[in-house]
VMD Tcl script that draws the C-alpha trace (Angstrom):
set ca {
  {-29.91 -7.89 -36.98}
  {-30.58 -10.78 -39.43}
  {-30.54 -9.37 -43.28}
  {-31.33 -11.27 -46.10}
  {-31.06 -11.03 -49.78}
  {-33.24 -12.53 -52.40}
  {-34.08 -12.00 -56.11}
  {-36.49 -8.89 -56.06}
  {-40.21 -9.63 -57.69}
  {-43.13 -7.31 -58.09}
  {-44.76 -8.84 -54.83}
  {-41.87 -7.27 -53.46}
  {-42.04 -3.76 -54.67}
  {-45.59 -3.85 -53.94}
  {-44.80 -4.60 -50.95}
  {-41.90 -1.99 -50.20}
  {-43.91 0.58 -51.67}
  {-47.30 -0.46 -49.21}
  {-44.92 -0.46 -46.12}
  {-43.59 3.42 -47.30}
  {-40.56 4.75 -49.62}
  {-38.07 7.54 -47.36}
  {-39.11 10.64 -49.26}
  {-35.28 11.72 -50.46}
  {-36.29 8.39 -53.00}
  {-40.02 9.74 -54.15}
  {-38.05 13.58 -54.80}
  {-35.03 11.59 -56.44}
  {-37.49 9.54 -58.54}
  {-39.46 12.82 -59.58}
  {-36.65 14.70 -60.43}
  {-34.35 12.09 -62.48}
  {-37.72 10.48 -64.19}
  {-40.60 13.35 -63.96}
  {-42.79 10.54 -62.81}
  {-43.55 9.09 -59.51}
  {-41.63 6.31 -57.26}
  {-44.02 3.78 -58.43}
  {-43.63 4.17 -62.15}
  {-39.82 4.35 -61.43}
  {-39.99 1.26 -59.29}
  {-41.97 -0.54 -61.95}
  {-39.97 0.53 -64.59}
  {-36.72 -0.61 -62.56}
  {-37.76 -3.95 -62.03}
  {-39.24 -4.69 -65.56}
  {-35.68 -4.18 -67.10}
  {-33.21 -5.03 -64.31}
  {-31.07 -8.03 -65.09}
  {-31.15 -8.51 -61.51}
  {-33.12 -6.62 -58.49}
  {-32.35 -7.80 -54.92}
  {-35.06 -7.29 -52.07}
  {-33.11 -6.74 -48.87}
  {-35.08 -7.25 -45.67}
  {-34.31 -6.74 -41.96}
  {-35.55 -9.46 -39.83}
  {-38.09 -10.58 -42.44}
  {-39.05 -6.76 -42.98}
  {-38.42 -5.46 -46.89}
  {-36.17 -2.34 -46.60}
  {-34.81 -1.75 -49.99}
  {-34.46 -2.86 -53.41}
  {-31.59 -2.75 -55.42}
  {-30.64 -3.81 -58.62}
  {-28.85 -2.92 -62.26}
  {-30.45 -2.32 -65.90}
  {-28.68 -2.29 -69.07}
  {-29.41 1.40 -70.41}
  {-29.49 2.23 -73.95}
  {-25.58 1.96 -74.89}
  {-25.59 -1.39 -73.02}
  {-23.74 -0.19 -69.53}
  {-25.42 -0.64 -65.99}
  {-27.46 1.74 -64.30}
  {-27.50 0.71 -60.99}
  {-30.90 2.30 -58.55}
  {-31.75 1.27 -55.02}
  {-35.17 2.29 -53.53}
  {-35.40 2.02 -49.64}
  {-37.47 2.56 -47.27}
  {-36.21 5.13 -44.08}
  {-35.65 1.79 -42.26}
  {-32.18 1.37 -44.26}
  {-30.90 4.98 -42.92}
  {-31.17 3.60 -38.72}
  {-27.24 3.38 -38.21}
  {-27.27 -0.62 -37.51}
  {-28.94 -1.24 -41.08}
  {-26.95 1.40 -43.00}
  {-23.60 -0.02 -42.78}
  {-24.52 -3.70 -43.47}
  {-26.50 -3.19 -46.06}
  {-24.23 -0.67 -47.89}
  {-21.40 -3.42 -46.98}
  {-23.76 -6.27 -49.14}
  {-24.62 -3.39 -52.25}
  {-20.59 -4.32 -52.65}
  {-21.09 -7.66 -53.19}
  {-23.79 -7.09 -55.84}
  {-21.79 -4.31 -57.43}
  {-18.50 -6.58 -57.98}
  {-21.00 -8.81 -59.18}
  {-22.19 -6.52 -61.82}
  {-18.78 -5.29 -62.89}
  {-18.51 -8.88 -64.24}
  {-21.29 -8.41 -66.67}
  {-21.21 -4.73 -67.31}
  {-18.09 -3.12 -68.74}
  {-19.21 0.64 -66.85}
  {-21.99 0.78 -64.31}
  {-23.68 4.04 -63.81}
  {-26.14 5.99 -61.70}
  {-27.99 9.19 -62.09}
  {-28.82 10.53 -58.74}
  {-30.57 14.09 -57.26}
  {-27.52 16.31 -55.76}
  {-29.45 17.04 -52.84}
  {-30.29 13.18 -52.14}
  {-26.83 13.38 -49.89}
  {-27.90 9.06 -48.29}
  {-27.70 8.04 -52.34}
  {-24.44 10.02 -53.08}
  {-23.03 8.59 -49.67}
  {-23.73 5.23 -50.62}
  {-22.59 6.00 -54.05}
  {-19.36 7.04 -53.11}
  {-19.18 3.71 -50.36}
  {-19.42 1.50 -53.79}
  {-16.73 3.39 -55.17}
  {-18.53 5.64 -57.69}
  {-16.84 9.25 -59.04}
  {-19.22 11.66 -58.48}
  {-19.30 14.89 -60.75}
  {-20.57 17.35 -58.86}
  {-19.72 19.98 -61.82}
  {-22.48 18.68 -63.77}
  {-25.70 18.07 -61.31}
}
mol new
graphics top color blue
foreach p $ca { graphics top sphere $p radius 0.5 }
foreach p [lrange $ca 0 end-1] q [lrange $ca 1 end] { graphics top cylinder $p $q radius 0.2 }
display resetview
C-alpha cells in the first residue's frame, strides 16, 4: 500500500473529518477538550508547528502533528480515521509517526500527550513512539 506524507492544511481536515473520524477519537476529543472532534481538530491545526496528513493510496487517513503548549513543550495529537486501525496501515503508519517524533525531539526539549485511558489504539501507539504512560493518574 502506497502512503504518503505531506504538510497537513485545513482542506485536509475538512476533508478527514467529511470522509469520517473512528469514534475512540470523537470520545477522546470530548473527554480531554469537552468540545467536539472538529473544534479539537481546528484547534490542533491552528497552533501545530507542524501537522502531517497521511493518506493511503491517495485516501486521507490521519493527521498528526505537535503544538507547543503553554510551558513551551510538545503536545503531540493524531486524529484518524478507522482506516489507520486495518492491520496493513497500522504498522506503517505507526512506523512513519517515529520519524516525525525524532523529528520533534529536535525542537522540543519534552513532548507530551494527554490521551482517554479507555482509547487503548492511542495508548498503543503511544507506547510504539516510546511514551511512559501513567496509568496511576488517568
Amino acid at each position: 500500500m502506497k502512503l504518503t506524507f505531506t504538510p497537513a492544511s485545513n482542506t485536509d481536515a475538512a476533508e478527514l473529518m467529511e470522509r469520517g473520524i473512528r469514534q475512540s477519537d470523537w470520545r477522546e476529543c470530548l473527554k480531554v477538550t469537552g468540545g467536539g472532534v472538529g473544534t479539537a481538530l481546528r484547534l490542533a491545526m491552528a497552533v501545530s508547528s507542524l501537522a502531517v496528513a497521511m493518506r493511503a493510496e491517495g485516501r486521507i487517513v490521519a493527521l498528526l502533528g505537535v503544538a507547543a503548549d503553554p510551558a513551551g513543550q510538545g503536545m503531540i495529537w493524531l486524529i484518524a480515521h478507522d482506516e489507520a486501525e486495518n492491520p496493513g496501515l497500522a504498522i506503517p503508519l505507526a512506523r512513519a509517526s517515529r520519524h516525525f517524533v525524532s523529528h520533534w525531539q529536535r525542537r522540543f526539549k519534552r513532548l507530551h500527550n494527554v490521551a482517554d485511558p479507555e482509547h487503548a489504539v492511542s495508548l498503543r501507539w503511544l507506547t510504539w513512539l516510546g511514551f511512559y504512560i501513567d496509568r496511576e493518574n488517568p
